[in-house]
C-alpha positions as a printed Julia matrix, in Angstrom:
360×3 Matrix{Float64}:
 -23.81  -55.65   66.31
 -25.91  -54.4    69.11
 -25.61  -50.5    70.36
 -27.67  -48.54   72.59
 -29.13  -45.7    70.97
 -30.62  -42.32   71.72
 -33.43  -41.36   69.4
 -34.58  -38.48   70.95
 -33.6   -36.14   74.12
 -34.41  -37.2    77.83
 -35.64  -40.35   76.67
 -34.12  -43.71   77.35
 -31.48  -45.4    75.41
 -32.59  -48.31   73.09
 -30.37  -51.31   72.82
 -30.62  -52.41   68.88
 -29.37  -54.09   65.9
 -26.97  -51.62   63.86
 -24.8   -51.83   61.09
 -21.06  -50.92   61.26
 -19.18  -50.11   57.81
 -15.9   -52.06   56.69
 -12.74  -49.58   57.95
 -12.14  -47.01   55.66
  -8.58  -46.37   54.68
  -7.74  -44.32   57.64
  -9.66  -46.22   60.27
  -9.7   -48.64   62.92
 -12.64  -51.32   63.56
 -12.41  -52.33   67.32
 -13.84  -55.37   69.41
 -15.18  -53.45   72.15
 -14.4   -54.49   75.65
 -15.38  -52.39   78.56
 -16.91  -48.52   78.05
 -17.63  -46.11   80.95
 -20.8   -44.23   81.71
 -19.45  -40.74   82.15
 -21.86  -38.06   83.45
 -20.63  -35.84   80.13
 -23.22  -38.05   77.97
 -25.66  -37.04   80.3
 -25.57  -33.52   78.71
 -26.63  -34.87   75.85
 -29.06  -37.46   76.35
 -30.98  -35.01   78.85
 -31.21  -32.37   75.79
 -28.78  -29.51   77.74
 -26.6   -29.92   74.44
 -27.07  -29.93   71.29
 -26.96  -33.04   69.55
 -27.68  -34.65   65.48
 -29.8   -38.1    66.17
 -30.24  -40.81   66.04
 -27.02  -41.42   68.0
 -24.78  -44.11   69.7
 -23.66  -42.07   73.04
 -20.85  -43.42   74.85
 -16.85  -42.28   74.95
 -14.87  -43.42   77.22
 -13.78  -46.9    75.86
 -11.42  -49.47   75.4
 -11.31  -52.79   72.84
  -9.12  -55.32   70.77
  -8.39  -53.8    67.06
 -10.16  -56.51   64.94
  -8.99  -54.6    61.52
  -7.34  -51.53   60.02
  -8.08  -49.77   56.88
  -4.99  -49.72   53.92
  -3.45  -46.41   54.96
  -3.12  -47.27   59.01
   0.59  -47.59   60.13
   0.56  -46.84   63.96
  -2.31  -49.44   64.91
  -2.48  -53.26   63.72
  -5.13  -55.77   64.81
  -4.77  -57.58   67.5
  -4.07  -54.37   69.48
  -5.52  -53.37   72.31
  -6.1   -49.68   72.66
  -7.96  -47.21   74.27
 -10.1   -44.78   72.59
 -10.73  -40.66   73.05
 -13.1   -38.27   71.46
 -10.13  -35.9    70.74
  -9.79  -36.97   67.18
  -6.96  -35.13   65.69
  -5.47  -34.58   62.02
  -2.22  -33.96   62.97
  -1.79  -30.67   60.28
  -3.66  -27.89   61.46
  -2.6   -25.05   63.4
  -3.84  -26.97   66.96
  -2.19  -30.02   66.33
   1.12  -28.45   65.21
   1.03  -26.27   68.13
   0.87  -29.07   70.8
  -3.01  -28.3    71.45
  -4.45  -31.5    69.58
  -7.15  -31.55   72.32
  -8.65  -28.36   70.39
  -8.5   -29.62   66.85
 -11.77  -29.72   65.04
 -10.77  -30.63   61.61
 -13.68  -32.62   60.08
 -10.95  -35.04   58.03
 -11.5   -37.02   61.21
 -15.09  -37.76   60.11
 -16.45  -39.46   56.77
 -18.04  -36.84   54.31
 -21.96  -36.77   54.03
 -20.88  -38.05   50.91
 -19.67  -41.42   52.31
 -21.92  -44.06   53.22
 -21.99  -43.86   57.28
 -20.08  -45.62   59.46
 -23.11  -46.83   61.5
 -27.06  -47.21   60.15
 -30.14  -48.58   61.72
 -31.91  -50.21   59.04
 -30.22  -47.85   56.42
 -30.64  -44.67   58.33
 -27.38  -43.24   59.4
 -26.46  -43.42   63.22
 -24.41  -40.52   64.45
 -20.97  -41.48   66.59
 -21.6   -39.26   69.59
 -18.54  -37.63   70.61
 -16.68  -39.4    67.63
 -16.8   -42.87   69.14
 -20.23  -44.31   69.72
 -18.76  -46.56   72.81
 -21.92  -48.03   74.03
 -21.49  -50.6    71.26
 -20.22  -54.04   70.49
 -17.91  -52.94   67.92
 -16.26  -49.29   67.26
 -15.34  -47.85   64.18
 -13.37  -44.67   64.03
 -10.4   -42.62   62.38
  -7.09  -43.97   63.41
  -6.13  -40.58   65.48
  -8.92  -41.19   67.61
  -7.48  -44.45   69.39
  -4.0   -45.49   70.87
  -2.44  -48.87   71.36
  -1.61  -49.43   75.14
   0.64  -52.21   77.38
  -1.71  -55.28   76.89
  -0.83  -55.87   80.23
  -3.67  -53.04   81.62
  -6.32  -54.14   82.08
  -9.38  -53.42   79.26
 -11.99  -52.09   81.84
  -9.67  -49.88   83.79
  -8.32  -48.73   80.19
 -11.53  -47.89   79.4
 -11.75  -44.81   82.09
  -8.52  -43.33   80.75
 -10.26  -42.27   77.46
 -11.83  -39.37   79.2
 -12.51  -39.36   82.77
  -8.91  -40.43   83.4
  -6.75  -38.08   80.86
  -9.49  -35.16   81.53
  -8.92  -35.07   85.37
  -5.4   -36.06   85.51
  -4.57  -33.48   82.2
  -6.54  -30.62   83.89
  -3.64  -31.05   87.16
  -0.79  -32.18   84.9
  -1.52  -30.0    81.73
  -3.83  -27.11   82.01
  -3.22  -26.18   85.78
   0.83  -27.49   85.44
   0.62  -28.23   89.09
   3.85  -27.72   90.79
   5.13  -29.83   93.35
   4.58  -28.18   96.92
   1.43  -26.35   96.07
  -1.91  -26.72   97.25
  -5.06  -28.01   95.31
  -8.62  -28.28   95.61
 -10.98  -30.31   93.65
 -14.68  -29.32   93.9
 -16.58  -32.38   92.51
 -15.54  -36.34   93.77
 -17.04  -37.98   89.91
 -14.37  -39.91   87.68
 -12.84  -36.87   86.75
 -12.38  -35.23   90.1
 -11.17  -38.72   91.89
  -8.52  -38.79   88.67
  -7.2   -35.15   89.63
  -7.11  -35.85   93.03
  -4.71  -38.87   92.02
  -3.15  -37.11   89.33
  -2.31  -34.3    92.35
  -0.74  -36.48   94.8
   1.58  -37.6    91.78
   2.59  -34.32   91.28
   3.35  -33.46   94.85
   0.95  -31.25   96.09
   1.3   -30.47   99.75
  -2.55  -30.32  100.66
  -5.08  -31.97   98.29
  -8.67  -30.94   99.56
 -11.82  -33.13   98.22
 -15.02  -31.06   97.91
 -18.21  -33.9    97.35
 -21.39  -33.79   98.88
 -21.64  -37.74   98.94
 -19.8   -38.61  102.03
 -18.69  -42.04  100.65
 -16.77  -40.06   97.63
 -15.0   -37.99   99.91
 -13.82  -41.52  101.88
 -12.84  -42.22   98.32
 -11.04  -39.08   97.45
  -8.65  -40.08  100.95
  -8.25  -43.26   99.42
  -6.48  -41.92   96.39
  -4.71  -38.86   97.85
  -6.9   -36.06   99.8
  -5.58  -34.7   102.51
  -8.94  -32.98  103.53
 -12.27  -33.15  102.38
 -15.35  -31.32  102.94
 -19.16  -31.34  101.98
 -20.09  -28.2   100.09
 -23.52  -27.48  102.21
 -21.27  -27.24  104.98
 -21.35  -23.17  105.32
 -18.06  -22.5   106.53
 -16.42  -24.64  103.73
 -14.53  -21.67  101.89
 -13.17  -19.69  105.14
 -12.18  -23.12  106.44
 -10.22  -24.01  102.97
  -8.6   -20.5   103.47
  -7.73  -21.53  106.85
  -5.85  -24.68  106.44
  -4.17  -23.7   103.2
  -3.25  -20.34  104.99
  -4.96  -17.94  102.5
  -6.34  -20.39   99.91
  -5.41  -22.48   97.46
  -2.94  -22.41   94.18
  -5.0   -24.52   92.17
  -9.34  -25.1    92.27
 -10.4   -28.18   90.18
 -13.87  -27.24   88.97
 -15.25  -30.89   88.26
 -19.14  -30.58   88.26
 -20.21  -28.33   85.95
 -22.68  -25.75   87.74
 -22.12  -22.4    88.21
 -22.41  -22.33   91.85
 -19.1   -24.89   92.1
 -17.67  -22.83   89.77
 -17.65  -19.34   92.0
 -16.59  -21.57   95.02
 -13.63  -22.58   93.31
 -12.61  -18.53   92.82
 -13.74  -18.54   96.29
 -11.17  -20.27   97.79
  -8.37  -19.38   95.45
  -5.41  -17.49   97.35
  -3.95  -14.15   95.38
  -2.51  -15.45   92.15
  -4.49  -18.62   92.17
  -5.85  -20.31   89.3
  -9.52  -21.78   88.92
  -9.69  -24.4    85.99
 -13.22  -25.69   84.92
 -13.31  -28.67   83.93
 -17.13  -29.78   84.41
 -19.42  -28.7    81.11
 -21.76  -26.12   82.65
 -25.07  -25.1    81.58
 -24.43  -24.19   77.55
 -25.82  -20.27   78.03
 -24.54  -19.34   81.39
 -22.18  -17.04   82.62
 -19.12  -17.35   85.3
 -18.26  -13.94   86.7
 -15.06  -12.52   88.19
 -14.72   -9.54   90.56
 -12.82   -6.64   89.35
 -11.25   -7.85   93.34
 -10.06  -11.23   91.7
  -8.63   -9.81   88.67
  -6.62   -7.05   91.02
  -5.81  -10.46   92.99
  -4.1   -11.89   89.78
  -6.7   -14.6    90.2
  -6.98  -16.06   87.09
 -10.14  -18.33   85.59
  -9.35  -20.9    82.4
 -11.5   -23.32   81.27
 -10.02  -26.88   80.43
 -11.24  -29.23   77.71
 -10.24  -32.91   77.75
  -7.43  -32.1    79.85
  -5.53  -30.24   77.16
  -4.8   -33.73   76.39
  -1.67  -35.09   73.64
  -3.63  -38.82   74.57
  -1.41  -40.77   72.41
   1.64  -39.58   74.62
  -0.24  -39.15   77.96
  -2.6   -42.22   77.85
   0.44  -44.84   77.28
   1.97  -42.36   80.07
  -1.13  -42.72   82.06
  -1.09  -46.62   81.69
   2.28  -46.83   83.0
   1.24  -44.86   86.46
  -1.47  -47.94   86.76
   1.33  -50.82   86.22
   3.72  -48.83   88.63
   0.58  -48.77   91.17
   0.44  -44.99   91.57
  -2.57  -44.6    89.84
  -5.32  -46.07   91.64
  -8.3   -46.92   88.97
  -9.0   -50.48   90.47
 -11.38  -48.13   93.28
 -12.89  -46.01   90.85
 -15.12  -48.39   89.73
 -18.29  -48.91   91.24
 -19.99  -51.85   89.68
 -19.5   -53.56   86.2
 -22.78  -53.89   83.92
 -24.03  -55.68   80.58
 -25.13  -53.03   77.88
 -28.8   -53.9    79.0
 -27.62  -52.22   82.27
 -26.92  -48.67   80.62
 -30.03  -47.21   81.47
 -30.07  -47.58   85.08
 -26.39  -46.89   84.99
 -27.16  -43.42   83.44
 -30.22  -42.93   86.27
 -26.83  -43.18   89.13
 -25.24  -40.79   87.71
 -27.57  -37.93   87.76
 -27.96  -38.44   91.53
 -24.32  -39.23   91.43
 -24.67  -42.04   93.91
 -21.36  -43.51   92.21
 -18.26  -42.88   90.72
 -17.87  -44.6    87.49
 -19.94  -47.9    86.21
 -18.23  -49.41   83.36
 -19.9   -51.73   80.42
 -18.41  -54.84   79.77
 -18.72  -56.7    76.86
 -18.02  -60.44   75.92
């Protein structure tokens, strides 16, 4: 099958020939459909993270189950289901305490022991973030995939296996948004257009869009802003104070720099909660004023969404069909593989949303 690979950091991906093992007995070989470029890979193909190479980036994807291995019960082929990095095993202290979005249990992964589940010309190809999406075929552990409504559509699907369940988990989940309250979302990407939608669902009164793009923030409105702003605009925070009258309940940190992430304790109102959803720089600090903390302010970082993905994505799927979630504007152009590059190259000026891969 063909896969785009990453050989080494800030370099650009290589679209070759790899090898994908039979499924094991606990996994899931899929016919991959659509994939989307999320800026998250971006952390690792530009070297900011950490990362074991060669490796197949690419997360956020969705496919037709072509076969299972002998111990799979909740997936058959023929399926079509939507992947997400949050592999879980379903026994550990996370997963038995509702937080499988935390679960690192390495059962999830084959043993150094095992042959790989990918090579290039019998070296082993790492599955970046578990799945290795930017691929014509994906091979992973059955808790790291859900079957969905074949009625959704594959390349929408695709977005729900982390920009979707991130930004609408961090509103629904992490900051348990209450109906009536008011939210701001710093950061107009996939993940910050899916919490703005994910806010108007849960009835927030005022749902303010922070993006310096102008034609995200025209986007943001689309799906449910009430207000949106530039962030170079210098009165941005005592004008978010004003309309909100004091700030808001909720700031949806989606960029991942330190700067957004003191605007959105900026803005909070006494009480207020900031959640972070954006990776920020790996050895950096966010402060809070001994103020803030006397404010009940309170800062909490967010991870995936603090996503249960095989309840919320079928969940999530069912928003789409009912036409309250709006992913059909996300997406900003559909590309071959070839395409991934220059796909990548948007997204650090983050010109556009989301571009999605489609496969054949």
């Amino acid at each position: 099958m063909k896969a785009a690979i990453l050989h080494a950091p800030r370099t650009e991906l290589a679209v070759e020939e790899v090898t994908v093992a039979k499924p094991g007995a606990r996994e899931v070989l899929i016919r991959t459909k659509a994939c989307g470029a999320c800026h998250s890979d971006l952390h690792f193909v530009d070297g900011a993270y950490p990362t074991p190479l060669p490796a197949v980036p690419g997360h956020e994807a969705a496919g037709v189950v072509e076969a299972v291995g002998s111990d799979v019960t909740a997936i058959r082929p023929g399926d079509h289901v939507v992947t997400c990095f949050s592999a879980f095993c379903g026994r550990c202290e996370f997963c038995l305490s509702g937080r499988m979005s935390l679960c690192v249990d390495l059962s999830t992964k084959r043993a150094k022991t095992e042959s790989p589940r990918l090579s290039l010309r019998g070296t082993p190809v790492h599955q970046l973030l578990n799945v290795a999406g930017y691929a014509e075929q994906l091979l992973v552990h059955e808790n790291a995939a859900v079957a969905i409504d074949r009625d959704m559509p594959l390349d929408r699907a695709a977005l729900m296996g982390c920009a979707v369940v991130t930004g609408a988990g961090s509103v629904f989940n992490t900051a348990a948004v209450r109906p009536g309250e008011d939210v701001a979302v710093i950061g107009c990407g996939g993940i910050g257009l899916a919490a703005i939608n994910a806010a108007r669902i849960a009835g927030a009164a005022r749902i303010i869009a922070i993006d310096p793009v102008p034609a995200k923030r025209s986007l943001a409105e689309r799906l449910g802003a009430t207000d949106s702003f530039d962030p170079a605009y210098e009165m941005v925070k005592e004008k978010v104070v004003e309309l909100t009258k004091g700030g808001v309940h909720h700031a949806i940190e989606a960029v991942g720099r330190i700067s957004t992430g003191e605007l959105a304790l900026s803005i909070l109102r006494r009480g207020g909660t900031a959640t972070i959803v954006g990776m920020m720089p790996i050895r950096e600090s966010l402060p809070m004023r001994a103020m803030d903390l006397l404010a009940e302010k309170k800062l909490q970082g967010c991870l995936m969404g603090s996503n249960r993905f095989p309840i919320d994505i079928p969940r999530l799927v069912d928003f789409y069909l009912a036409g309250r979630l709006d992913l059909d504007s996300v997406i900003a152009e559909r590309i071959p593989l070839g395409g991934i590059n220059n796909a990548l190259g948007r997204l650090r000026t983050g010109e556009t949303a989301r571009s999605v891969v489609i496969f054949d």
